[in-house]
C-alpha positions in Angstrom: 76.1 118.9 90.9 78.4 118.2 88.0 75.8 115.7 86.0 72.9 118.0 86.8 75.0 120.6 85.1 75.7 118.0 82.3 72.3 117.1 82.1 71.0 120.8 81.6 74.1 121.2 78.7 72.8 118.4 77.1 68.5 118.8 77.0 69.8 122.6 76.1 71.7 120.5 72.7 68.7 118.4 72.1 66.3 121.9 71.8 68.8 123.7 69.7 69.8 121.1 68.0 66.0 120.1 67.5 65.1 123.4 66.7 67.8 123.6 63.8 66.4 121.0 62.4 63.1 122.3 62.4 64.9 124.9 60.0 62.4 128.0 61.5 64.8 130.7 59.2 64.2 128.5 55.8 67.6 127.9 55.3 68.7 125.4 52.7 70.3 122.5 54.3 72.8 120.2 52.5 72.5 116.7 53.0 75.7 116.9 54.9 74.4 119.6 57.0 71.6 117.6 57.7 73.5 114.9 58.6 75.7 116.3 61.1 72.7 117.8 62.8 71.4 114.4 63.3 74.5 113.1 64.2 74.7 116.3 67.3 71.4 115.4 67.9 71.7 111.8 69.0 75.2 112.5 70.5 73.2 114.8 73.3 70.0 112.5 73.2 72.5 109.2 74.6 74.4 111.4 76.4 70.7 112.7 78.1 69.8 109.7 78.4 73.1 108.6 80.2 72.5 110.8 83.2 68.9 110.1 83.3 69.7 106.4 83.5 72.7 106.9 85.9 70.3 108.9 88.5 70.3 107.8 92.1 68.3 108.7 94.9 70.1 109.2 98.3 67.6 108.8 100.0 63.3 108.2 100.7 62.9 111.8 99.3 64.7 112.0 96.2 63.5 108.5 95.3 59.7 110.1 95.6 60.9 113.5 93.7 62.3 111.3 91.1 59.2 108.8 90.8 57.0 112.1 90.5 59.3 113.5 87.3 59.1 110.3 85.7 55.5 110.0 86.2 55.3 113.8 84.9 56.9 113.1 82.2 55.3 110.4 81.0 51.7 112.2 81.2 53.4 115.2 79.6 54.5 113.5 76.7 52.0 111.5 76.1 49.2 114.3 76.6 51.0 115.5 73.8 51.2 113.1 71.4 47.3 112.8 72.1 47.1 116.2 71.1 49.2 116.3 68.0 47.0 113.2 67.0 43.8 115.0 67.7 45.1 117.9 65.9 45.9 115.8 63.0 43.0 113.8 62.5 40.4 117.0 62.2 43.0 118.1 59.4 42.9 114.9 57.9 47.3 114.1 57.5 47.3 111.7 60.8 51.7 111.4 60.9 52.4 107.2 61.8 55.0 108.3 63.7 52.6 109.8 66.3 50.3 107.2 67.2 53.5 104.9 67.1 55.1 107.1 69.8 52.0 106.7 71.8 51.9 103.3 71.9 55.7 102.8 72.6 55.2 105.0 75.8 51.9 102.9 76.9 53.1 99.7 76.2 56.4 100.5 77.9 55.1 101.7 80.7 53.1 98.6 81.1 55.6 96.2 80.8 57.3 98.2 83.3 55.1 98.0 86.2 54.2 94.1 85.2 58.3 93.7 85.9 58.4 95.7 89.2 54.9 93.8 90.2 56.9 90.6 89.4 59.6 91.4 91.8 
């Protein structure tokens, strides 16, 4: 119960934190500013990531609970990242970073089930 409480804490930093960043009240960050918002933001991204990686099921159904989050997930995110690129291409300022995100997810996702096939 403790990591899943950890876990919450932390995807809560990553939105605020994210948010912030965003600046949505126009303030005028200093590079410093900027920098330690960055720096917050990547301390609760690894530290995310940590619990995500550390997750174990106990048993047949938690394994199938957490197979159907990941695979949620994935078709979340990259649903969209489709969309952002959509909406980006009919106004004509397609972001890199998009598409690059995209293809990160596919190919990973690939290479992932080739390795478990393998096994």
């Amino acid at each position: 119960m403790k990591d899943k409480i950890k876990e919450i804490v932390s995807a809560l930093a990553i939105l605020i934190v994210g948010f912030l960043i965003l600046d949505p009240m126009s303030f005028y960050y200093t590079n410093m500013q900027t920098a330690s918002l960055v720096i917050i933001l990547l301390i609760a991204y690894v530290a995310f990531q940590i619990f995500i990686w550390k997750a174990k099921p106990q048993d047949e159904r938690e394994d199938q609970l957490l197979y159907r989050a990941n695979a949620n997930a994935y078709l979340f995110g990259t649903a969209v990242l489709v969309i952002g690129l959509v909406y980006q291409a009919f106004s004509h300022s397609v972001d890199v970073w998009l598409l690059i995100a995209l293809l990160v997810m596919i190919i990973s996702r690939m290479a992932s089930c080739f390795y478990k096939e393998r096994d």
